[in-house]
N, C-alpha and C positions, 0 to 999 in steps of 0.2 A: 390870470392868477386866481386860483379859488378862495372864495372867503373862506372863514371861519361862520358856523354855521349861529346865528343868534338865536340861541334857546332861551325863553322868559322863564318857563318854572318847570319843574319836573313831574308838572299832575300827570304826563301822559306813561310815566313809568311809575306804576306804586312802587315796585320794589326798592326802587331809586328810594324812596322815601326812608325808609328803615332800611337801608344800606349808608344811608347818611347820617343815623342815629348810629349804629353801631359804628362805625368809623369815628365820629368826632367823641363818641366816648372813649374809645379804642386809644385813641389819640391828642384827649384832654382839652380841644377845641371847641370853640363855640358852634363854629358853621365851612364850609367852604367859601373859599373865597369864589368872584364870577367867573376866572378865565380857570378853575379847579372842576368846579358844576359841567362848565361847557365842554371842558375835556371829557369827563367819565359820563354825560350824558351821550356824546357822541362816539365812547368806545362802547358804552353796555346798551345806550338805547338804540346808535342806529347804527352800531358792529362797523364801525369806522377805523382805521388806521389813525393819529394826530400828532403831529408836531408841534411840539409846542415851545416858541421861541419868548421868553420874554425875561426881563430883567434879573437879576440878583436880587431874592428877599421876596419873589411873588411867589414860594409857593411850589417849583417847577419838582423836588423832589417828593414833594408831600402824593404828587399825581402817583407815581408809580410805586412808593410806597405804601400806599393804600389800595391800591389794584386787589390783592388776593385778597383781603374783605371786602372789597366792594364788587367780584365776581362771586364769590360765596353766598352773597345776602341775595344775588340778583339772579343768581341762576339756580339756588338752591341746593348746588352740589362744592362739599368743600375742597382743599386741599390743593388750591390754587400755587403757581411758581411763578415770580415775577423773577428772571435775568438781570441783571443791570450792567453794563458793560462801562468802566468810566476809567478816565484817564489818571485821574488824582488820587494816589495810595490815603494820602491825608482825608480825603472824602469817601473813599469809602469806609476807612477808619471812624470817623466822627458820625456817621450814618447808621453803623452796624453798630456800635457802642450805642448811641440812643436808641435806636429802637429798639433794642436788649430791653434797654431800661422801662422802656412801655411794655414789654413782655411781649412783641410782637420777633418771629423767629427769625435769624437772620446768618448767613454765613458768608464767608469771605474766602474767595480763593485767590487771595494775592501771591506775592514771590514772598511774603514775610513767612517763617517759619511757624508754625502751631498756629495759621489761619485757619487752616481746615476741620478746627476743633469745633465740635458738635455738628459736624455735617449728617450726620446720618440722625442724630436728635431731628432733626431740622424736615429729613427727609420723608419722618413719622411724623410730623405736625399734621393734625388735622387741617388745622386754618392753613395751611399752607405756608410758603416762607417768601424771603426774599433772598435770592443769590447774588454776591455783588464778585464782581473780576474785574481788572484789568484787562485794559486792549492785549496788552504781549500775550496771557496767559489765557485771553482765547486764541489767540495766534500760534500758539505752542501747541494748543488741544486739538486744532484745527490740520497740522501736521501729520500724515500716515508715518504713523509706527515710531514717533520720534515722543519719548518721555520728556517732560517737560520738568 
């Protein structure tokens, strides 16, 4: 089984550095947390795949919500889209409602009616957004020729 890669600090990505300033102002936090660093240092510095299993309360959604600013800072080109595929309507509700609230872009293609509201706002964001679905309703999109 392969470890998780132990990174001490992020001297060897500057952009890391001010990708991490603009994110935790972005997002009203102090710092990342170690197992948040270790993730986005191993997707932006060593273009890694990551899974990341770990408790309720550590953080796990903060990773891929900050993906399209922390690809923008790092690569220099905006307009990044992060997918999110999740099983809980309740979660992506409460996800998309807060980040609204930090003014980061977010749309929701659930089965709920006038989810899809500001999808195309979303699709002109510079900074890029975040897309949140359901399992069904990529299952339905996934279907030839069949409306969903």
């Amino acid at each position: 089984m392969a470890k998780f890669p132990q990174i001490s600090d992020d001297q060897n990505i500057p952009e890391f550095s001010d990708a991490c300033k603009v994110v935790c102002e972005k997002f009203k936090i102090k710092s990342f947390n170690h197992h948040q660093k270790q993730a986005f240092i191993a997707l932006v510095g060593e273009k890694k795949d990551v899974f990341v299993n770990l408790p309720t309360g550590f953080g796990k959604s903060f990773i891929y919500q900050a993906l399209p600013l922390i690809f923008n800072e790092t690569t220099g080109v905006s307009g990044h889209v992060v997918v999110v595929i999740s099983l809980l309507l309740n979660l992506i509700k409460d996800q998309t409602n807060n980040l609204r609230k930090l003014g980061i872009s977010t749309v929701s293609l659930s089965a709920l009616k006038g989810d899809e509201e500001g999808l195309e706002d979303c699709t002109n964001d510079v900074d890029g957004f975040l897309l949140y679905m359901p399992h069904q309703r990529l299952c339905c999109l996934m279907r030839d020729g069949e409306a969903c």
